[in-house]
C-alpha positions as CSV (number, residue, x, y, z in Angstrom):
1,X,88.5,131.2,175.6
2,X,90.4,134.1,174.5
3,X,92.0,136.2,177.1
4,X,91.3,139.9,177.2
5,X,94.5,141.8,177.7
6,X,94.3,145.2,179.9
7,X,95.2,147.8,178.3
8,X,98.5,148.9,179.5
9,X,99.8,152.7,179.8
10,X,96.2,154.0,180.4
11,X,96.1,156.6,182.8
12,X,93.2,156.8,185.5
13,X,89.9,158.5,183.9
14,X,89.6,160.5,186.8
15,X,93.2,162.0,185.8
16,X,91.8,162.8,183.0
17,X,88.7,164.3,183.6
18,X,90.5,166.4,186.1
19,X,93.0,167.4,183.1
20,X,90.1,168.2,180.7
21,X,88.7,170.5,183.0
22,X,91.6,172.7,184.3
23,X,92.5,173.1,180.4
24,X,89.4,174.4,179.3
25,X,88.9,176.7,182.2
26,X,92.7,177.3,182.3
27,X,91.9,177.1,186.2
28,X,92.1,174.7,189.0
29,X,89.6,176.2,190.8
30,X,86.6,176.6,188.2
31,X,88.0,172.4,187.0
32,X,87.5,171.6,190.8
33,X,83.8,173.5,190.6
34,X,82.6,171.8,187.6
35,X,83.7,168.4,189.3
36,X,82.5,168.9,192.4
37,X,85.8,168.8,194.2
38,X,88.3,170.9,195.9
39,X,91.3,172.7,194.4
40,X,93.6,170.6,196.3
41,X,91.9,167.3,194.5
42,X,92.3,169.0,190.6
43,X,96.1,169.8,191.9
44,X,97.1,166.0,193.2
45,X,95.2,164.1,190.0
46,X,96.8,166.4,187.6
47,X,100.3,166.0,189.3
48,X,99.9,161.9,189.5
49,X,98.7,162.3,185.8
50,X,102.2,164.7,185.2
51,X,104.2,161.6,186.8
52,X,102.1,159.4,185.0
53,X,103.2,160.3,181.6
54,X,106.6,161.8,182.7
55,X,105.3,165.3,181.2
56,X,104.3,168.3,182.8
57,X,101.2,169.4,181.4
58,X,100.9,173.0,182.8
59,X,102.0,176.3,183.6
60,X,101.6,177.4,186.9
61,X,100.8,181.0,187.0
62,X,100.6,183.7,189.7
63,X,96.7,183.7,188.5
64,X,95.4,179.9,186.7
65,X,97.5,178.0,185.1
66,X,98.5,177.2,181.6
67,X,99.2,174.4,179.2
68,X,102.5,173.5,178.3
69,X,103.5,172.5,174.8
70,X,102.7,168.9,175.7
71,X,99.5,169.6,177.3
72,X,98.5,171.8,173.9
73,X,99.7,168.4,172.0
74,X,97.8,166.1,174.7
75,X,94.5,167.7,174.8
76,X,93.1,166.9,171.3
77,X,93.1,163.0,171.7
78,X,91.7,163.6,175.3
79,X,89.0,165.7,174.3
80,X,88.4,163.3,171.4
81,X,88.3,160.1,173.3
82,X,85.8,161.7,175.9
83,X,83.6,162.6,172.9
84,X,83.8,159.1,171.3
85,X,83.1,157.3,174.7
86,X,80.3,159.8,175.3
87,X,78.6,159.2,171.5
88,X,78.6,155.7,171.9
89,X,77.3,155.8,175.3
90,X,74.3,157.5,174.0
91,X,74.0,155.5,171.0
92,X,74.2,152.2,172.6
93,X,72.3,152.8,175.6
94,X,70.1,156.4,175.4
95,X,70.7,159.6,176.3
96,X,69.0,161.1,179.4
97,X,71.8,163.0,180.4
98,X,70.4,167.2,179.8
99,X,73.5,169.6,178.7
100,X,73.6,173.5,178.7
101,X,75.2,175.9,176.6
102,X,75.6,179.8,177.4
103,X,74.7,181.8,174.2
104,X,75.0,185.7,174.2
105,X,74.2,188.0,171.6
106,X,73.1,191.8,171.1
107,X,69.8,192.3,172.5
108,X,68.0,193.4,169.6
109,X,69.3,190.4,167.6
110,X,68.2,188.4,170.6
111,X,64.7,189.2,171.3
112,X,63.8,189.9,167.0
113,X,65.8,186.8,165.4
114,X,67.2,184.7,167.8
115,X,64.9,183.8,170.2
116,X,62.1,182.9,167.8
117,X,63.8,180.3,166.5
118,X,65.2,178.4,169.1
119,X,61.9,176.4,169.6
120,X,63.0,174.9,166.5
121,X,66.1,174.0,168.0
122,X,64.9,172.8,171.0
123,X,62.5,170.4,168.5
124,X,65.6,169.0,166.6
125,X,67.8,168.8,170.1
126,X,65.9,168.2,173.2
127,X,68.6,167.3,175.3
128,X,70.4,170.8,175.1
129,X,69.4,173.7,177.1
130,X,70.2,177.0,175.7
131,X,70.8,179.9,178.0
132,X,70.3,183.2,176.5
133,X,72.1,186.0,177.7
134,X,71.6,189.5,175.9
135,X,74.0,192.4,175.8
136,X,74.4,195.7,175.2
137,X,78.1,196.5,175.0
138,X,80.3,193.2,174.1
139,X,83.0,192.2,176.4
140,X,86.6,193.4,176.1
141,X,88.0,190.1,178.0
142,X,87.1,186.5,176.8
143,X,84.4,185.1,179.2
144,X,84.7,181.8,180.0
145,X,81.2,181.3,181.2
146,X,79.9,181.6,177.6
147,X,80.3,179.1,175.2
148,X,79.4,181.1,172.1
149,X,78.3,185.1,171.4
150,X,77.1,186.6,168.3
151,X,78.8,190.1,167.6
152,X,78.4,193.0,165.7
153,X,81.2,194.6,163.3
154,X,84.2,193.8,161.5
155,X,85.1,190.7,162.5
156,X,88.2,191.2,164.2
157,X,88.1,190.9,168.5
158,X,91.5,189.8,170.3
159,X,90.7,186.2,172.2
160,X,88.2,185.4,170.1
161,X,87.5,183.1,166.2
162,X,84.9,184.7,164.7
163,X,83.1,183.4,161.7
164,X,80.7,185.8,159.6
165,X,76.8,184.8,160.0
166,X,74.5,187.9,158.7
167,X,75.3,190.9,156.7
168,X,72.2,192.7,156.5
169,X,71.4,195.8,154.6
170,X,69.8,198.8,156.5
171,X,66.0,200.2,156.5
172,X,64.7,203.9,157.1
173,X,61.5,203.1,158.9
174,X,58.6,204.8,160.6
175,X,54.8,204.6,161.5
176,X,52.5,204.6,158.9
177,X,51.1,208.0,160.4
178,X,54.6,209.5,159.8
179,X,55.2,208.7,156.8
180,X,51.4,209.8,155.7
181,X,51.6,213.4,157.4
182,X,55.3,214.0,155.6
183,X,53.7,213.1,152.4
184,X,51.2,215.2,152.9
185,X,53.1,218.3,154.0
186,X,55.9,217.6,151.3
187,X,58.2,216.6,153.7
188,X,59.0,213.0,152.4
189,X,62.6,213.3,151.2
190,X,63.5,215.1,154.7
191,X,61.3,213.0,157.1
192,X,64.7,210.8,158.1
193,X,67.0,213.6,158.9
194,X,64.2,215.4,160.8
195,X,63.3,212.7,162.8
196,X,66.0,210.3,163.3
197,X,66.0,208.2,166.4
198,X,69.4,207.9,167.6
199,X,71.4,204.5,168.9
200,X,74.1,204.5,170.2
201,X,76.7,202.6,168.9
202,X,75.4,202.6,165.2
203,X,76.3,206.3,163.9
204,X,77.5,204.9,161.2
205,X,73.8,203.5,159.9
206,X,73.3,207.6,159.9
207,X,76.5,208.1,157.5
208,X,75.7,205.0,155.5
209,X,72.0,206.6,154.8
210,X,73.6,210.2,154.3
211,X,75.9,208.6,152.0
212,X,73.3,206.4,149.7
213,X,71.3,209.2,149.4
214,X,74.5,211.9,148.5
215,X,73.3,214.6,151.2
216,X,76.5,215.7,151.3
217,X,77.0,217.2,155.5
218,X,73.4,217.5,156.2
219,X,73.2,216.5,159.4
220,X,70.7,214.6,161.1
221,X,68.7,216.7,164.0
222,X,69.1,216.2,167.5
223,X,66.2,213.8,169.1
224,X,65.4,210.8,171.2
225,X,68.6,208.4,171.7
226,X,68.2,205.0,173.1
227,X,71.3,202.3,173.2
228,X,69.2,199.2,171.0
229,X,67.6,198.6,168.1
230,X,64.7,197.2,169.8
231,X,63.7,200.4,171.9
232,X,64.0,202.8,168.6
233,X,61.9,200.5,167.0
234,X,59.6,200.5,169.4
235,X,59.7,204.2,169.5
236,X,59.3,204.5,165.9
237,X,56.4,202.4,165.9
238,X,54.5,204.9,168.3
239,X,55.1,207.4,166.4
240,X,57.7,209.2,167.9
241,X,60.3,209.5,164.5
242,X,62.2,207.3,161.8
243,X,64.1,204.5,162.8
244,X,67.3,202.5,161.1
245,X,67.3,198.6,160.9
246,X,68.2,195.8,159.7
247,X,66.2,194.1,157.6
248,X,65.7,190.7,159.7
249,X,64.5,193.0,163.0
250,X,61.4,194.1,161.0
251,X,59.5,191.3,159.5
252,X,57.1,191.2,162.6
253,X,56.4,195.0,162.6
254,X,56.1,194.5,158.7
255,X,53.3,191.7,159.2
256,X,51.8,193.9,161.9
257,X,52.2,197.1,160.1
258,X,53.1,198.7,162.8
259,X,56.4,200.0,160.8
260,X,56.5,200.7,157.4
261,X,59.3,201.5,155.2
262,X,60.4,205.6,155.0
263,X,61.6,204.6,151.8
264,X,62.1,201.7,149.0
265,X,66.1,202.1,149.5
266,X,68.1,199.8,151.4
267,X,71.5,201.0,152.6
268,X,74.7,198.9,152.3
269,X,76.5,197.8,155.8
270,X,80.2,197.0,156.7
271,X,79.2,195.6,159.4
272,X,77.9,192.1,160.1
273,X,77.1,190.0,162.3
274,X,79.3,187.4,163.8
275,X,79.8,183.7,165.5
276,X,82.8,183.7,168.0
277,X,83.7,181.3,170.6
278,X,87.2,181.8,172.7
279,X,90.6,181.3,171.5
280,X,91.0,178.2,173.5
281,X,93.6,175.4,172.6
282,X,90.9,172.8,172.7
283,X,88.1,171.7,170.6
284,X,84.4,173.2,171.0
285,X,82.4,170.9,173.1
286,X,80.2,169.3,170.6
287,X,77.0,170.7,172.3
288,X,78.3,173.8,171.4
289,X,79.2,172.8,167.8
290,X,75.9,171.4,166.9
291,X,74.5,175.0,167.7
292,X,76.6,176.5,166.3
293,X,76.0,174.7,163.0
294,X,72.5,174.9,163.0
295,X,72.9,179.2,163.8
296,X,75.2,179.3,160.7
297,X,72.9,177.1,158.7
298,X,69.7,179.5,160.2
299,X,71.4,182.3,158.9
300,X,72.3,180.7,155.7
301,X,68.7,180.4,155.0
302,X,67.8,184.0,156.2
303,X,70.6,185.3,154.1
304,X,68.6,183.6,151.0
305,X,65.4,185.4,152.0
């Protein structure tokens, strides 16, 4: 019989778990947390794993800690090895293991594009739980709670890769009442700068209009100003004025006809939408990476539309 050799130089999976976890939350504290351990547990694995390997692997810091140029050179075959051990695990034996991923995006793209779809998700990936988390105002600091936000504008945020996902162009829209009474009273070419709805945050959709249609400095009149898409939509579809939007927000108000199109123009935007995740030294967990593939491929086919 042949005789199976241990595999020598190997340190201690818990070391390494304990390593994993302090380099992706760049803290001892939120490592010990995830693991169910204290502070003083992370500390002693990760120093017996240091002695181990004759390395240090961090940077201790008045505030977390950070990896040294080892631990940046370490991490990558760590995180791989995990992921390998944890795909064959679930192709040999089953996978009844549920993960969650933390997902935030504007609010308007939310609740109009994103949620909608995420039952298809859910179809093609049962075992992930997505938590959706909308937001007004993105967040100056990198939050390592979320795994993955989508963004609006140029594509540049310090802390963060960004990839683009939509570029939309923009839509003057209104009730169908609206637009009938503004025919009707010759008001048609004026009914957007009369009754703008506001949002703040996208002035520039107002100067992108003013622009397509060469108004030179008319400016648009004072009215109701609310800080998403969603609530001037809503507005707009009661009536209350003309509302700018990208295209993908409006396909159930379309179908409804609730909204209706002020005009057959669509307005270029230099803005997009964006994918970003943390600049973090480490791979994406490949929960995360799966969604985030199947949002870009989402969008792809939007994009097409």
């Amino acid at each position: 019989m042949t005789q199976i050799r241990p595999v020598v130089g190997l340190p201690t999976l818990t070391w390494l778990r304990a390593f994993e976890a302090a380099a992706r939350t760049s803290s001892f504290a939120a490592a010990a947390a995830e693991l169910s351990l204290t502070s003083g547990a992370i500390s002693y694995q990760i120093r017996a794993l240091e002695a181990h390997l004759g390395f240090a692997l961090f940077e201790r810091l008045p505030r977390g800690v950070k990896l040294s140029p080892m631990g940046v050179a370490y991490l990558p075959p760590v995180r791989k090895a995990f992921e390998e051990l944890a795909d064959s695990t679930v192709g040999l034996f089953g996978g009844s293991q549920r993960v969650q991923i933390t997902v935030a995006a504007p609010v308007s793209l939310a609740a109009l594009w994103l949620a909608p779809k995420l039952p298809a998700f859910a179809a093609d990936y049962p075992a992930i739980d997505v938590r959706l988390s909308s937001v007004i105002w993105d967040n100056a600091v990198p939050d390592v709670s979320t795994d993955l936000e989508i963004r609006y504008g140029i594509g540049h945020w310090h802390g963060y890769r960004s990839e683009r996902l939509l570029n939309q162009g923009i839509l003057a829209v209104c009730s169908p009442q609206l637009l009938q009474n503004a025919q009707q009273n010759g008001e048609a070419a004026t009914l957007i700068s009369r009754h703008l709805i506001h949002i703040m945050g996208y002035e520039n959709h107002w100067l992108k209009v003013r622009e397509g249609l060469q108004l030179g400095n008319i400016t648009a009149k004072p009215g109701p100003t609310v800080d998403t898409t969603i609530a001037a939509l809503e507005l707009a579809a009661n009536g209350t004025g003309c509302a700018l939007a990208h295209r993908l927000f409006l396909r159930a108000y379309f179908a409804t006809g609730r909204l209706v199109p002020a005009m057959t123009q669509e307005f270029a935007d230099d803005s997009s939408y964006y994918v970003v995740t943390p600049e973090r030294p480490q791979r994406i967990r490949r929960e995360v990476q799966l969604f985030r593939d199947w949002l870009v491929s989402a969008a792809a086919a939007d994009g097409r539309d």
